[in-house]
C-alpha positions in Angstrom: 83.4 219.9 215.1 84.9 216.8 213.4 88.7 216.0 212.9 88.2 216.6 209.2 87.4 220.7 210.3 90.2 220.9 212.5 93.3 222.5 210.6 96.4 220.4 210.2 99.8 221.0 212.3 102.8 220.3 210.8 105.2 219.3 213.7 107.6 220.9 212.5 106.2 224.7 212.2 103.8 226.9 214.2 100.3 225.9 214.5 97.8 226.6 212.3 95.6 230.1 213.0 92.5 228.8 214.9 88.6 229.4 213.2 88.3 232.5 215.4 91.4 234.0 214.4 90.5 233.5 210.9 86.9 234.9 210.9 87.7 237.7 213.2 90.8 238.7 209.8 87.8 237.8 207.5 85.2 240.3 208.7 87.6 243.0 208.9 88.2 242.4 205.2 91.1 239.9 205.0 89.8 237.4 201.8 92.8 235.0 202.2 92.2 234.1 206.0 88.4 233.7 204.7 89.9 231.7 201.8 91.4 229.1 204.7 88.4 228.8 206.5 86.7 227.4 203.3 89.7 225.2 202.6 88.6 223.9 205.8 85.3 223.4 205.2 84.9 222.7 201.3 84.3 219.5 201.4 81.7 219.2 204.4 79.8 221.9 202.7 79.9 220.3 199.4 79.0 216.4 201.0 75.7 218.1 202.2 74.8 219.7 199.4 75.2 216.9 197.1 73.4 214.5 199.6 70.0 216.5 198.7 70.7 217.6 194.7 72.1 214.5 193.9 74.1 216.0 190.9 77.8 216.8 191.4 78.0 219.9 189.3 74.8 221.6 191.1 76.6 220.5 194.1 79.8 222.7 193.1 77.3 225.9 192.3 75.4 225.4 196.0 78.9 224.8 197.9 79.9 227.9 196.2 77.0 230.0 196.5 76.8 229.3 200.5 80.1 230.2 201.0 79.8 233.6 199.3 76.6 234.2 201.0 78.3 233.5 204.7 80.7 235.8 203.4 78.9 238.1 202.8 77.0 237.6 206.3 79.7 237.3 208.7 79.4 240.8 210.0 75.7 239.5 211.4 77.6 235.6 213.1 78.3 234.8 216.3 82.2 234.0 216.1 81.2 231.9 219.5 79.5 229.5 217.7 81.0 226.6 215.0 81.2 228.0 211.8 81.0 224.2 210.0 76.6 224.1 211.0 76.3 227.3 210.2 77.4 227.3 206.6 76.1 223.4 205.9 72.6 225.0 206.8 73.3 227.9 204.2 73.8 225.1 201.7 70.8 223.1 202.6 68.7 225.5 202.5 70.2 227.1 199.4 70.3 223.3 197.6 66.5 222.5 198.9 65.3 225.6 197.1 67.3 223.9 194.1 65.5 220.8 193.7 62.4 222.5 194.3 62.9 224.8 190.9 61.1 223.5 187.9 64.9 223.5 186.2 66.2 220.9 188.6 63.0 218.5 188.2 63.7 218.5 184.5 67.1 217.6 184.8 68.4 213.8 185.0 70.6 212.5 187.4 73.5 210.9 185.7 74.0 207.2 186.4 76.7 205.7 188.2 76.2 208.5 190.3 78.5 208.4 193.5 78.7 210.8 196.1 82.2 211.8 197.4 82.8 211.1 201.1 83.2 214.0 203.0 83.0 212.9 206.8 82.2 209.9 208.3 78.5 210.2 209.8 78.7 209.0 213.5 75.7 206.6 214.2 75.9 205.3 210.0 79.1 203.9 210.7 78.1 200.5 210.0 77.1 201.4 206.1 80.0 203.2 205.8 82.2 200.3 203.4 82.3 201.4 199.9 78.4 199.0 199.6 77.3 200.2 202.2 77.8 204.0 200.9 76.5 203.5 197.5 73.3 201.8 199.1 73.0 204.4 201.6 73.2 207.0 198.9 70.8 205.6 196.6 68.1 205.5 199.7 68.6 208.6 200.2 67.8 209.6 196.5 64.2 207.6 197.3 63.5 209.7 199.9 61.3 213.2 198.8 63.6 216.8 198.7 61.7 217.9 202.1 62.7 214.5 203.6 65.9 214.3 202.4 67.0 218.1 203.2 65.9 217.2 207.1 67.6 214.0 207.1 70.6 214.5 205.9 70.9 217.5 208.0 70.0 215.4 211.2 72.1 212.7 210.3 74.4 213.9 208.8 75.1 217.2 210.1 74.0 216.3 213.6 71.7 219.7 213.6 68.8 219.9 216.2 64.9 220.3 215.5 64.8 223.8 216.4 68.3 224.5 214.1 66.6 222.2 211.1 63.6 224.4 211.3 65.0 227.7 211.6 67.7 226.8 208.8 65.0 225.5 206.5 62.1 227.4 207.6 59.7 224.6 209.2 57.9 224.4 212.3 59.9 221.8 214.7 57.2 219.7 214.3 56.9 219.7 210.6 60.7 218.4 210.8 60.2 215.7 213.4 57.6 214.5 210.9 59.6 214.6 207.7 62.3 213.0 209.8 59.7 210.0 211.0 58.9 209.1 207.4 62.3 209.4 206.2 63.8 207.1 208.6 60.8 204.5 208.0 61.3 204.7 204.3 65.0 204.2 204.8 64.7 201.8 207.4 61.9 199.4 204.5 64.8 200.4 201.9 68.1 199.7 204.0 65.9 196.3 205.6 67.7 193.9 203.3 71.3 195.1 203.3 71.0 194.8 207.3 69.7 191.4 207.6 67.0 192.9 209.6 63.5 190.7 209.7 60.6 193.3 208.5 58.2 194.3 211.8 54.5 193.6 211.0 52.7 197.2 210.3 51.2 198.8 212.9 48.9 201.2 211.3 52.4 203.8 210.9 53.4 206.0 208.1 53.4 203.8 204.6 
């Protein structure tokens, strides 16, 4: 769990409730205490699913939809276990079966799109100045919706193979081979804003 998921403290006042306060209060019917836990994780959620729709409206409806739906699961989650994964997979899953609709290939990604920065993603750090975001983000738009829902959940979201496949219903080894050609087609795309030399081809994925 990031410091962006952690709830503020205010120095001067009682601490905040922790998550497993707050979800125990939610599944026992309490809407507001459910109501903080999204305030906590709103924009997380949100980042990830805009990462694979690529449209910021869609993005509010898939944010919004995954939290209802984990709402409407928490009887059957393990309180033990981080809440934040758990409901970024809801929304990856929910925003991959999105862009797989024949409605979302017919619409048109506005320009000047720009995704709103929700976390700072650990080993990207070095792409993360406001170039090296908008690069990073239009790479990512390159990349197919299989490839992109894996990567951005791996890199992103930090998931494992075995918690990418069960969230988007894959075969571990289906994801480790989405995940290979995204990274190589990042990795041909990014090349240039790295200063990196290009490696001669090896017979690997094209």
């Amino acid at each position: 769990m990031g410091p962006a998921d952690r709830a503020p403290r205010d120095p001067a006042g009682p601490p905040a409730p922790d998550e497993t306060f707050l979800l125990a209060r939610a599944r026992q019917g309490d809407l507001s205490a459910f109501e903080e836990v999204v305030r906590r994780y709103q924009r997380r959620v949100y980042g990830t699913a805009l990462r694979i729709v690529r449209c910021h409206d869609v993005a509010d409806d898939v944010s919004q939809e995954a939290f209802v739906r984990a709402w409407r699961s928490l009887d059957r989650f393990d309180t033990a276990r981080p809440f934040g994964p758990w409901v970024c997979r809801i929304a990856a899953n929910l925003a991959l079966n999105h862009v797989r609709s024949p409605r979302a290939r017919e619409e048109a990604l506005p320009e000047e799109q720009k995704e709103a920065r929700s976390e700072a993603p650990g080993p990207l750090q070095a792409l993360l100045d406001e170039e090296g975001r908008r690069v990073l983000d239009e790479a990512i738009g390159e990349l197919s919706e299989e490839q992109r829902a894996v990567f951005v959940l791996r890199a992103f979201e930090e998931l494992s193979y075995a918690e990418i496949a069960e969230a988007l219903g894959l075969q571990p080894g289906t994801v480790m081979s989405r995940l290979f050609r995204a990274r190589a087609r990042l990795a041909r795309t990014l090349r240039p804003y790295l200063g990196l030399q290009p490696s001669r081809p090896r017979g690997g994925v094209a």
